[in-house]
C-alpha positions in Angstrom: 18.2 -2.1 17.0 15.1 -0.7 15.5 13.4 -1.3 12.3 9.7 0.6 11.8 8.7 2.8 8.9 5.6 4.7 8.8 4.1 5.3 5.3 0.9 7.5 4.1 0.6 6.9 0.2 -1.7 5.7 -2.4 -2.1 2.6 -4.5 -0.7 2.7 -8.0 -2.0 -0.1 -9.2 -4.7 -2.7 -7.5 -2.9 -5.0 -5.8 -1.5 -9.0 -6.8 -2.7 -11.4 -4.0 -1.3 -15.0 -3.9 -0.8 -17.9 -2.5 2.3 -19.7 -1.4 2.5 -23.8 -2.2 2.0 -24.3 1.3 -1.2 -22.0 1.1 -0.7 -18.9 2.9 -1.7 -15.3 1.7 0.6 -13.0 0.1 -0.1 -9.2 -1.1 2.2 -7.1 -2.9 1.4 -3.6 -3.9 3.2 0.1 -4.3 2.3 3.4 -3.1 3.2 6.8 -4.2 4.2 8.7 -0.9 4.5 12.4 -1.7 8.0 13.7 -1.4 7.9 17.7 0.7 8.0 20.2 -2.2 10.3 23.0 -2.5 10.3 26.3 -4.0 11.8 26.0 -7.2 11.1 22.1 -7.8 7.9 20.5 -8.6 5.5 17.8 -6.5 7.6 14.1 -7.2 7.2 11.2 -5.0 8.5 8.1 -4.1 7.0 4.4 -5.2 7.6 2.5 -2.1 6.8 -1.6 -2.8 4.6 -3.0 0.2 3.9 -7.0 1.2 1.6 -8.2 3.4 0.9 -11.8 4.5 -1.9 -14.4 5.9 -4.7 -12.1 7.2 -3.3 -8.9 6.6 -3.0 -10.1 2.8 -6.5 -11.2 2.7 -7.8 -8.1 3.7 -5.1 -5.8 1.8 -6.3 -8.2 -1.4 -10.0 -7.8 -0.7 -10.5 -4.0 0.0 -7.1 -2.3 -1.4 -7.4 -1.1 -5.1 -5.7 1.6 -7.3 -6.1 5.0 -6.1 -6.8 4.1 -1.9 -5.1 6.3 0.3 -3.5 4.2 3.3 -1.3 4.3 6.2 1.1 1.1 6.3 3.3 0.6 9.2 5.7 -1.9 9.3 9.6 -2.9 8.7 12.1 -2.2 5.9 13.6 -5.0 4.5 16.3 -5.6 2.0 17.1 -8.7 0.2 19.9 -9.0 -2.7 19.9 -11.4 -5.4 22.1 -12.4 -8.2 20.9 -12.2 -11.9 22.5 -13.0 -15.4 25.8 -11.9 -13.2 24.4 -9.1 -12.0 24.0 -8.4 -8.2 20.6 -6.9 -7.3 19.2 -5.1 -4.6 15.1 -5.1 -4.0 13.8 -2.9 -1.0 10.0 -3.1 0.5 8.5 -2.9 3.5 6.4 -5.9 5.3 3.7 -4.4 6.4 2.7 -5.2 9.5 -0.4 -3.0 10.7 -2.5 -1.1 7.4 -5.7 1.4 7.8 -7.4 2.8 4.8 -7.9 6.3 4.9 -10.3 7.1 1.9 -13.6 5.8 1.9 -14.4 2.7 0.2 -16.6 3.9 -2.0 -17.6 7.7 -1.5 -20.8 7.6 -3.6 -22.4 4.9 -1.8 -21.2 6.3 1.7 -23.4 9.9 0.7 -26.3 10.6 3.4 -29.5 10.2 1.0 -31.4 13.8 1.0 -34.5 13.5 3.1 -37.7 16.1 2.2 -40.9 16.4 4.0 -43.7 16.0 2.2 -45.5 19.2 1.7 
């Protein structure tokens, strides 16, 4: 069996870092990952929930905010719950490896413009 997803999306929101009771890192966010767009329908995506922990959480909690475009890689999983009655099912993804693809801060990434004195 074989269980990998590859994602390319951006943060909706910043992302919620905790920590367990027995002290180890936990990140969840969502990402919008852009659905193919056909002729006659317009751009819609899909808001895929994402959790990293220990390290991986650190950093995702550290450098991820709203608006980061990212690659995630990592495992589907689905748990189901009961609620006032209610069977539910919640899907996300573990995230296993994550590389930020947009620059941390583009303005104070820009090359300074250099002149010679004249």
């Amino acid at each position: 069996m074989y269980n990998n997803v590859f994602l390319i999306g951006r943060l909706v929101r910043d992302p919620d870092m905790r920590m367990t009771p027995s002290g180890v890192a936990v990140t969840r966010f969502t990402i919008a990952v852009d659905r193919p767009r056909s002729k006659d329908r317009e751009s819609s995506a899909d808001f895929i929930r994402v959790v990293a922990w220990r390290r991986l959480a650190e950093i995702c909690g550290e450098y991820l905010t709203k608006g980061k475009l990212v690659a995630i890689e990592g495992r589907l999983q689905i748990d189901s719950f009961e609620k006032n009655g209610e069977r539910r099912t919640f899907e996300e993804v573990v995230a296993e490896n994550m590389q930020m693809l947009s620059r941390a801060n583009a303005e104070s990434d820009a090359v300074p413009a250099h002149t010679t004195p004249g």
